[in-house]
PAKERO-12681 format. One record per residue: x, y, z of N, C-alpha, C in turn; chain; residue number from 1; residue in three letters. Coordinates in nm, 3 decimals. Last residue first. Example, Ala and Ser with C-alpha at 12.3 -4.5 7.8 and 13.67 -1.06 7.14 Angstrom:
2
KOLKOL       npx       npy       npz      capx      capy      capz       cpx       cpy       cpz   ch     i    aa
KOLKOL     1.285    -0.225     0.708     1.367    -0.106     0.714     1.290     0.003     0.787    A     2   Ser
KOLKOL     1.319    -0.569     0.780     1.230    -0.450     0.780     1.320    -0.330     0.780    A     1   Ala
***
This chain:
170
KOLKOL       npx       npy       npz      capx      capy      capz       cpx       cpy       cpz   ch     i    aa
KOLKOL     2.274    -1.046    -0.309     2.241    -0.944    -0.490     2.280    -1.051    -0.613    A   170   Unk
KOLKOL     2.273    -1.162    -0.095     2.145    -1.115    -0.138     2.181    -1.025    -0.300    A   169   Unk
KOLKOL     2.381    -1.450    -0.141     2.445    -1.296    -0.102     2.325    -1.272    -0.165    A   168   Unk
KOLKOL     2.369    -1.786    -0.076     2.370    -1.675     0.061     2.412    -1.523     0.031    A   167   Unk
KOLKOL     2.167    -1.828    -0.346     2.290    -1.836    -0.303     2.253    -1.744    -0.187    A   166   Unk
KOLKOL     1.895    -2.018    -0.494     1.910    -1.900    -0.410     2.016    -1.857    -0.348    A   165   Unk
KOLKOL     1.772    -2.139    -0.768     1.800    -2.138    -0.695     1.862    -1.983    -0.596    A   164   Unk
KOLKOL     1.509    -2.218    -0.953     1.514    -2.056    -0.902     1.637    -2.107    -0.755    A   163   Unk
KOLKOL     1.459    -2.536    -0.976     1.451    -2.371    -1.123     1.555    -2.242    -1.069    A   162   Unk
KOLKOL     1.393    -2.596    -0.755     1.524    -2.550    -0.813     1.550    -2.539    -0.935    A   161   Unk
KOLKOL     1.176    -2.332    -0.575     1.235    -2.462    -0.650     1.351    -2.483    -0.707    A   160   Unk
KOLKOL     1.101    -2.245    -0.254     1.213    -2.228    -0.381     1.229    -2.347    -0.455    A   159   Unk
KOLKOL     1.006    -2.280    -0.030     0.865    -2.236    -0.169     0.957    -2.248    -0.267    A   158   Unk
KOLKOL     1.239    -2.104     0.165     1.104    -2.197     0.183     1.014    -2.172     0.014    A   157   Unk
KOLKOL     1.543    -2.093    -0.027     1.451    -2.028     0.093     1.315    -2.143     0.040    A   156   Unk
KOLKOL     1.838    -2.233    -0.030     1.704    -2.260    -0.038     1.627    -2.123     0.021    A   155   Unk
KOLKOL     2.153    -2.125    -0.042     2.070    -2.157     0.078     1.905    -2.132     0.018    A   154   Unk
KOLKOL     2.492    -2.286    -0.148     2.343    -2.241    -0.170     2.245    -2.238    -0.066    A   153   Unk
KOLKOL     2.715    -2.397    -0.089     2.683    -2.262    -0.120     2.566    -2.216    -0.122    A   152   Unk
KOLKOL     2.741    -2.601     0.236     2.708    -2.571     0.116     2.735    -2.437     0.064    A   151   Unk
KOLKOL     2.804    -2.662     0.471     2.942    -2.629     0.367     2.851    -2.591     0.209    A   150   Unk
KOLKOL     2.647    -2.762     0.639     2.702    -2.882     0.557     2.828    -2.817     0.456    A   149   Unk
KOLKOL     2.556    -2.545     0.765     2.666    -2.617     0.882     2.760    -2.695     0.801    A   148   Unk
KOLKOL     2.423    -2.456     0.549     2.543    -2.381     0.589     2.688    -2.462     0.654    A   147   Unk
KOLKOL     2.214    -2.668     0.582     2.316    -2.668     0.473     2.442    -2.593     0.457    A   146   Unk
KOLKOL     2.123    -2.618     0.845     2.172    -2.715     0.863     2.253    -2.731     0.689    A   145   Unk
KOLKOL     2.021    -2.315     0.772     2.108    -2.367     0.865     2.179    -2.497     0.823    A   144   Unk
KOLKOL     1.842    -2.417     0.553     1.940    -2.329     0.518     2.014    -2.354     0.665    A   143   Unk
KOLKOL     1.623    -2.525     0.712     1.735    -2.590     0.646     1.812    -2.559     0.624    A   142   Unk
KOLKOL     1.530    -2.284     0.849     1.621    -2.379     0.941     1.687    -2.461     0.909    A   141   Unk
KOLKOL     1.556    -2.080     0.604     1.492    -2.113     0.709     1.543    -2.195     0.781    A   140   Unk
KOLKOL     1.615    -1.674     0.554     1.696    -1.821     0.570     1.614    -1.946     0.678    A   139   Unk
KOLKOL     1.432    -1.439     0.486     1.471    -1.478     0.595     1.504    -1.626     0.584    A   138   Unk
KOLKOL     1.543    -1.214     0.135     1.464    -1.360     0.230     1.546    -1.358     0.376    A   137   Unk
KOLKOL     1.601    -0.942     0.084     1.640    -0.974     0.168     1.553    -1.104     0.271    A   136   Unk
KOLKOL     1.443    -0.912    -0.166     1.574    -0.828    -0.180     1.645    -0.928    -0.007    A   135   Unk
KOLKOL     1.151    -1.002    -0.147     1.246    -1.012    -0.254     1.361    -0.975    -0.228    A   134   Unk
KOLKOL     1.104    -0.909     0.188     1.063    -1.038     0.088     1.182    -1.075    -0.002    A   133   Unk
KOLKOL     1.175    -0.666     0.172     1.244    -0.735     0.211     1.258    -0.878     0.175    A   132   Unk
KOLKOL     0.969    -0.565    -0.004     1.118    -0.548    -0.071     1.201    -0.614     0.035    A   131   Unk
KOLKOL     0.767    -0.602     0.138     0.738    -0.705    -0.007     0.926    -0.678    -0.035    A   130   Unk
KOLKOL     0.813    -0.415     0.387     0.767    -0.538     0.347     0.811    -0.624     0.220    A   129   Unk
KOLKOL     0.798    -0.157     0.218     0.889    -0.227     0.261     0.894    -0.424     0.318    A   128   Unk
KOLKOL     0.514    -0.174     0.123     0.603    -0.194     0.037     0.766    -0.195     0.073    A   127   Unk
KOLKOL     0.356    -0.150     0.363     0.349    -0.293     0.296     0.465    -0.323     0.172    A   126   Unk
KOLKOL     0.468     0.035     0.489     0.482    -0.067     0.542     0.477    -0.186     0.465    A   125   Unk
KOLKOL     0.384     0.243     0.346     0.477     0.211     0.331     0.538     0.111     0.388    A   124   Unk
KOLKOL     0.071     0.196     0.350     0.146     0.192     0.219     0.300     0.142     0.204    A   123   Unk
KOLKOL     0.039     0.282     0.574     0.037     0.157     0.613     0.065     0.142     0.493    A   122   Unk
KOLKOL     0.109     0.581     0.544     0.178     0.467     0.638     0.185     0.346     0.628    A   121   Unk
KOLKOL    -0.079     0.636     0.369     0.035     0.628     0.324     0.154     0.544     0.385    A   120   Unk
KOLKOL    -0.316     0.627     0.582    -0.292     0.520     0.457    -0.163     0.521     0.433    A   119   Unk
KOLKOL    -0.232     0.830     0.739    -0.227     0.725     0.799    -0.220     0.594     0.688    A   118   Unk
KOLKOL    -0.244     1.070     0.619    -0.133     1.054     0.667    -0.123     0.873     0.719    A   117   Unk
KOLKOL    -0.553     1.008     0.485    -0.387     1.043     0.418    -0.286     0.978     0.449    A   116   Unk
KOLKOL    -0.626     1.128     0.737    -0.657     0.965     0.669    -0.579     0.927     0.587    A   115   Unk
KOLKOL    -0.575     1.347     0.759    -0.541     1.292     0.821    -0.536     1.160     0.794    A   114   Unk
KOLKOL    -0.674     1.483     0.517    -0.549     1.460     0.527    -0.481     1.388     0.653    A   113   Unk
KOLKOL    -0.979     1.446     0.627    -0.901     1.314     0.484    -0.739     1.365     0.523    A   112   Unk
KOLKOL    -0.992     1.626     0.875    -0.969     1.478     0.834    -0.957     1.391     0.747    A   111   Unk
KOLKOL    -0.914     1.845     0.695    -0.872     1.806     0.823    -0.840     1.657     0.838    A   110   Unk
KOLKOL    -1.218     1.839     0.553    -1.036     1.838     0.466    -0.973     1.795     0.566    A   109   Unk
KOLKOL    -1.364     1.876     0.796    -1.408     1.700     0.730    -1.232     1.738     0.614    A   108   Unk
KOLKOL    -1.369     2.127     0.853    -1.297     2.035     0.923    -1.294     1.896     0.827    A   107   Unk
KOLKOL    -1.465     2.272     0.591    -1.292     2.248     0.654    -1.270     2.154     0.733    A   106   Unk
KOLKOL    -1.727     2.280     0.604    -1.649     2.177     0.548    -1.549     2.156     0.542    A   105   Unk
KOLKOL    -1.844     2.563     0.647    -1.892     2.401     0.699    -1.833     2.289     0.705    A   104   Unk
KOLKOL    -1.662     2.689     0.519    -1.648     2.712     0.688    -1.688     2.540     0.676    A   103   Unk
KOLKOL    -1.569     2.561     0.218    -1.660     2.629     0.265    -1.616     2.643     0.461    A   102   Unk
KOLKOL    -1.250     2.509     0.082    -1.384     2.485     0.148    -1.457     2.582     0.225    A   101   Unk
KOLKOL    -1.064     2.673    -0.186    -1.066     2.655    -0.033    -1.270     2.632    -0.001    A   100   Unk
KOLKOL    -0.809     2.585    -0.349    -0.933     2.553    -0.334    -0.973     2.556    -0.205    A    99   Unk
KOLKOL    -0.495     2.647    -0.298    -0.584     2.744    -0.438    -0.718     2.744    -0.413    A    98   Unk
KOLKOL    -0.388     2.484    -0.172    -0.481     2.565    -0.116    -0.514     2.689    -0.213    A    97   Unk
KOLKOL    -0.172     2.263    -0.174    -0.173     2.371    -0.191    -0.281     2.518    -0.159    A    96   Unk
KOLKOL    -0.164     1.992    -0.032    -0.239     2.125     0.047    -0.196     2.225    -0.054    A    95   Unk
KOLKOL    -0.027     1.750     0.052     0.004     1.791    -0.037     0.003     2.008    -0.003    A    94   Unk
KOLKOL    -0.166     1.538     0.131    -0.113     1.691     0.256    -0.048     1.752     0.183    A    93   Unk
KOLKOL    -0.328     1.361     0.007    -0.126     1.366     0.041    -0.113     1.486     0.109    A    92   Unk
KOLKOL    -0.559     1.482     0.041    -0.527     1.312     0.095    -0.359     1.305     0.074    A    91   Unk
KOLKOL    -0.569     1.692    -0.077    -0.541     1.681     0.072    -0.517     1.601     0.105    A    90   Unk
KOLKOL    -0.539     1.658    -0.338    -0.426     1.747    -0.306    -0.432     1.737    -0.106    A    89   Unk
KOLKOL    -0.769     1.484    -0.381    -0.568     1.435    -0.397    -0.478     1.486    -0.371    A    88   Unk
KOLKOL    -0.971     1.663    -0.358    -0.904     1.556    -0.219    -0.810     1.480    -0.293    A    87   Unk
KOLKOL    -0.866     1.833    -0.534    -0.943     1.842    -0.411    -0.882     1.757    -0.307    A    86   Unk
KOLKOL    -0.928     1.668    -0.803    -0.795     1.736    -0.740    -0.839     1.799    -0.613    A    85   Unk
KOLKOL    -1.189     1.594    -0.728    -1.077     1.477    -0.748    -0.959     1.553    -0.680    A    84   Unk
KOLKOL    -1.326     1.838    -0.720    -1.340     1.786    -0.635    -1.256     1.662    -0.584    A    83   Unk
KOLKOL    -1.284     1.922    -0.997    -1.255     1.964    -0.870    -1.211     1.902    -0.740    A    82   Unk
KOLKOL    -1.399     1.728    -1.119    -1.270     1.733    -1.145    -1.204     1.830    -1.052    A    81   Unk
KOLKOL    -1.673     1.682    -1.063    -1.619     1.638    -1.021    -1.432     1.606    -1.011    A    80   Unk
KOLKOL    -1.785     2.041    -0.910    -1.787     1.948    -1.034    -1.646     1.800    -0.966    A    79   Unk
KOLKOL    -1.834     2.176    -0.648    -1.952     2.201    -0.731    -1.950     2.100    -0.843    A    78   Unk
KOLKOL    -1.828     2.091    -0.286    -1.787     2.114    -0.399    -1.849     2.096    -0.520    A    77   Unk
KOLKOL    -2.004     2.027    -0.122    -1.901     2.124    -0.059    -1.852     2.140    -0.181    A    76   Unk
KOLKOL    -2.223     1.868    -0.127    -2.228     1.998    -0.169    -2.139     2.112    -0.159    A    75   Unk
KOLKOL    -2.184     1.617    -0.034    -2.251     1.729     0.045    -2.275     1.910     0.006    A    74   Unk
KOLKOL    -2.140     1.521    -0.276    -2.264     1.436    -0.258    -2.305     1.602    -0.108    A    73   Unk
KOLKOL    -1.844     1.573    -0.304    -1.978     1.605    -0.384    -2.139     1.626    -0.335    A    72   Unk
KOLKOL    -1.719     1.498    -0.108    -1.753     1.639    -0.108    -1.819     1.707    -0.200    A    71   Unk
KOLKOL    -1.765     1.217    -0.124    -1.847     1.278    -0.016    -1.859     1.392    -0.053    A    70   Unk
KOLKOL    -1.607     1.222    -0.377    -1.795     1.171    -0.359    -1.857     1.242    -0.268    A    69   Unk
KOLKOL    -1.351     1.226    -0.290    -1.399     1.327    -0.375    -1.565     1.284    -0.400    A    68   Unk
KOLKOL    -1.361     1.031    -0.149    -1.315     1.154    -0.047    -1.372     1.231    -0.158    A    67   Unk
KOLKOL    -1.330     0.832    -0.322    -1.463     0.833    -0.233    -1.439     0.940    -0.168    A    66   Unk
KOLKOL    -1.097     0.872    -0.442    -1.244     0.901    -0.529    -1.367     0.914    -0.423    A    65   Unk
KOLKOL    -0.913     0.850    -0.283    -0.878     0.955    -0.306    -1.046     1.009    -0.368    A    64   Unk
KOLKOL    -0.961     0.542    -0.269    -1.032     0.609    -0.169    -1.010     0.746    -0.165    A    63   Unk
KOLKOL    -0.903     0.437    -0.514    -1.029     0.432    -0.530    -1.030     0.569    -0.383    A    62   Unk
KOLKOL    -0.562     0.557    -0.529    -0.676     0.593    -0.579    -0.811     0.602    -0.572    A    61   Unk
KOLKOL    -0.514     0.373    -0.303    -0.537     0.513    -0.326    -0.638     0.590    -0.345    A    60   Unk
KOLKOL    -0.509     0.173    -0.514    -0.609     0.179    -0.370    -0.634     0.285    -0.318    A    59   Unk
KOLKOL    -0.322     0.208    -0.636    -0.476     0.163    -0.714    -0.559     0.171    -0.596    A    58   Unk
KOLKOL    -0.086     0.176    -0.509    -0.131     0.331    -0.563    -0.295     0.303    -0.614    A    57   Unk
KOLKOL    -0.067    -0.102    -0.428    -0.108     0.001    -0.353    -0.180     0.113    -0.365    A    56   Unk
KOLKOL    -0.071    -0.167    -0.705    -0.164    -0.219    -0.630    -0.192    -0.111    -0.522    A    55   Unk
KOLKOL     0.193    -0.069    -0.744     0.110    -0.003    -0.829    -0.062    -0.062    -0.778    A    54   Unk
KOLKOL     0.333    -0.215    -0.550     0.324    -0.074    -0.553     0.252     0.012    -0.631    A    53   Unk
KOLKOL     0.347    -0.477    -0.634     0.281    -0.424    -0.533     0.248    -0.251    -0.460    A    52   Unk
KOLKOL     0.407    -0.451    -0.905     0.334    -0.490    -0.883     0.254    -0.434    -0.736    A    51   Unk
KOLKOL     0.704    -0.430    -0.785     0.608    -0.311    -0.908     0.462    -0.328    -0.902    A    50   Unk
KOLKOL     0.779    -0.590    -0.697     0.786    -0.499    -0.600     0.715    -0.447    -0.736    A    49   Unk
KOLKOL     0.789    -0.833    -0.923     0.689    -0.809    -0.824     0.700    -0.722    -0.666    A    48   Unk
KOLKOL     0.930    -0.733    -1.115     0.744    -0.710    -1.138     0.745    -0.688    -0.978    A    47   Unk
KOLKOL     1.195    -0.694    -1.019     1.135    -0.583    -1.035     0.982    -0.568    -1.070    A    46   Unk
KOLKOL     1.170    -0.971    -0.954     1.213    -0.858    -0.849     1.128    -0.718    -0.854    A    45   Unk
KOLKOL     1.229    -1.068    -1.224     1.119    -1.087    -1.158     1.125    -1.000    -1.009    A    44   Unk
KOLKOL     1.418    -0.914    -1.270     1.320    -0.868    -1.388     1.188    -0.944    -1.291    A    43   Unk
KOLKOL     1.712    -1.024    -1.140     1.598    -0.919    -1.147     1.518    -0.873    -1.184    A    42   Unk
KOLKOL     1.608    -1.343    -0.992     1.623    -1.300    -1.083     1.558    -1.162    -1.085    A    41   Unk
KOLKOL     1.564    -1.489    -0.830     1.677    -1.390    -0.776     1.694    -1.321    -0.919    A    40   Unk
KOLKOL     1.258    -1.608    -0.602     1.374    -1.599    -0.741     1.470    -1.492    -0.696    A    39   Unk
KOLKOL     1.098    -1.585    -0.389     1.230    -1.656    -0.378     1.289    -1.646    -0.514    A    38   Unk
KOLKOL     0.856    -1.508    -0.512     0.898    -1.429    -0.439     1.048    -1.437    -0.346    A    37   Unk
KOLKOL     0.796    -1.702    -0.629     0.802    -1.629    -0.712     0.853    -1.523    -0.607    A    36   Unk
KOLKOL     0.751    -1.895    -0.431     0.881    -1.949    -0.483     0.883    -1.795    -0.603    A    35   Unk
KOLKOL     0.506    -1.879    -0.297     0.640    -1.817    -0.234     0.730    -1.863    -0.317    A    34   Unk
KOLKOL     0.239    -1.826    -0.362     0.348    -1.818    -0.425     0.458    -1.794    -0.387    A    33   Unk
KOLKOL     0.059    -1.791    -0.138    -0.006    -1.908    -0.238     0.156    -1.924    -0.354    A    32   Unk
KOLKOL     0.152    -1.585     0.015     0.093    -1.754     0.073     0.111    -1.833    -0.050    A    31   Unk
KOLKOL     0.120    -1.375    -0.155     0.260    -1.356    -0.126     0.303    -1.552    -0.063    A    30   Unk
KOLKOL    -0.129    -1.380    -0.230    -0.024    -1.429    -0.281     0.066    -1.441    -0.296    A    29   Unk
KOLKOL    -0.199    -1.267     0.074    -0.262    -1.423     0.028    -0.186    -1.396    -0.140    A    28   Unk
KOLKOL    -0.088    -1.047     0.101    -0.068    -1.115     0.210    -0.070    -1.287     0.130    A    27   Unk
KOLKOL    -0.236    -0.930    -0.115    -0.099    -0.862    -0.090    -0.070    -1.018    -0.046    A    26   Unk
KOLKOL    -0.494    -0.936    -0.047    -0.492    -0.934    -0.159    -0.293    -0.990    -0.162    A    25   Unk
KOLKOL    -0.459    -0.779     0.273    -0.509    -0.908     0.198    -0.433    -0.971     0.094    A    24   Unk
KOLKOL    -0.407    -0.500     0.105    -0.323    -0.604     0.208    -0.336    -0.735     0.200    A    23   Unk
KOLKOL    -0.708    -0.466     0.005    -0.544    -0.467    -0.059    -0.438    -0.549     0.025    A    22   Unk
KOLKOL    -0.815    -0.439     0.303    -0.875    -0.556     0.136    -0.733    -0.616     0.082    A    21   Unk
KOLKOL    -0.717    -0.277     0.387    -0.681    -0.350     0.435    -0.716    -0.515     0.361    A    20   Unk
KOLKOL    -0.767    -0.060     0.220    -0.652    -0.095     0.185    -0.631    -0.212     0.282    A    19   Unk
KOLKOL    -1.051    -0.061     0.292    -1.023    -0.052     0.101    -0.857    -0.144     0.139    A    18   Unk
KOLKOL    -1.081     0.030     0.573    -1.122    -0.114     0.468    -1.083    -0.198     0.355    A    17   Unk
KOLKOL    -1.011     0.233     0.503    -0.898     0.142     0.595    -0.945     0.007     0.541    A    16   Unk
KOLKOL    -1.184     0.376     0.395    -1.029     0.387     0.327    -0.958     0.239     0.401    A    15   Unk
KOLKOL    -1.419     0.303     0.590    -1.394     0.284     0.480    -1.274     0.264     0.399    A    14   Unk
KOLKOL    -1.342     0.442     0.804    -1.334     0.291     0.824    -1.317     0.289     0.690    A    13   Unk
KOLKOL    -1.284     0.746     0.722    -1.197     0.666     0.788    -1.165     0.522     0.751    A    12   Unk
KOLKOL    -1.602     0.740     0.667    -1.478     0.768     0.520    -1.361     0.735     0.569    A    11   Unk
KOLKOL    -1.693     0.769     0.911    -1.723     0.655     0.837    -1.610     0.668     0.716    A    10   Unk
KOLKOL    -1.562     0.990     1.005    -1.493     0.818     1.104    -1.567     0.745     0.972    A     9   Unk
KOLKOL    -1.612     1.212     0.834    -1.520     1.178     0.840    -1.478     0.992     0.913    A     8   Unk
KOLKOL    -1.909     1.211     0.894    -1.874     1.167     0.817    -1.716     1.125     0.779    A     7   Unk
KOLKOL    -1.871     1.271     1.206    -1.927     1.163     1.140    -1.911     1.110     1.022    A     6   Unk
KOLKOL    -1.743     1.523     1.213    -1.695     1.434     1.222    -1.739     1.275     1.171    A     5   Unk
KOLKOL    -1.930     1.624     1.055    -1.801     1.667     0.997    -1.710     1.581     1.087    A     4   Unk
KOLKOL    -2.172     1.682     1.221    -2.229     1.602     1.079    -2.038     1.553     1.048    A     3   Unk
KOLKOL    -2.059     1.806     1.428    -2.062     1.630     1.401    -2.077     1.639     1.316    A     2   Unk
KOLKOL    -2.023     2.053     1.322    -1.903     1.983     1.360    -1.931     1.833     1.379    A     1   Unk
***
């Protein structure tokens, strides 16, 4: 039961690592490009919520692979296509349970679907996130003072005026 927790908190930090990389990744060109994330155009809308969702799923992925390593590397499972669908079917709680672990090694399934439950979370956070971004900017203090002026148009921060921005979000 330690070896099975132990390995589980390190495959924990790890996943969290992976996607907090991603986040990052996420965070710092969401910084470096805010006017691509101020268009209103839908085709750019649609890369870049696509974008970040297929980023996400790529992260997943790598840590769906390291869940399928460990249960290599300990012998809980015999090939590696097993062992993929294995922990893709537990890392989403998915669980069908055609494949069942050894005694030694149930608990450590336990905990990837728990790790699962918790990535997917912070998955969905980041991709609500990015869709508020695009679908629903926060107006900045100029946009006030152009409202007050009667204007139609309300800038968001990074917007050039290539890409202008009217007050109805569609």
């Amino acid at each position: 039961m330690l070896l099975n927790t132990t390995i589980a908190s390190i495959m924990m930090m790890a996943t969290t690592a992976i996607h907090a990389g991603g986040i990052s990744l996420v965070v710092m060109f969401i910084r470096k490009h805010p006017a691509h994330w101020a268009t209103r155009h839908p085709l750019v809308r649609l890369r870049a919520i696509s974008s970040v969702v297929l980023l996400m799923f790529a992260l997943s992925l790598m840590e769906i692979t390291a869940w399928a390593a460990v249960y290599l590397y300990v012998g809980a499972l015999g090939d590696l296509e097993t062992a993929l669908y294995f922990s893709t079917v537990t890392f989403t709680t998915l669980g069908y349970g055609d494949i069942l672990l050894d005694a030694n090694w149930r608990l450590l399934a336990a905990f990837e679907s728990a790790n699962g439950i918790i990535i997917f979370g912070l998955t969905t956070a980041v991709v609500v996130s990015a869709v508020q971004l695009v679908y629903f900017p926060k107006p900045t203090n100029d946009d006030a003072r152009q409202a007050k002026a009667g204007s139609d148009e309300i800038p968001l921060k990074g917007a050039t005026k290539r890409s202008p921005v009217n007050k109805h979000p569609f």
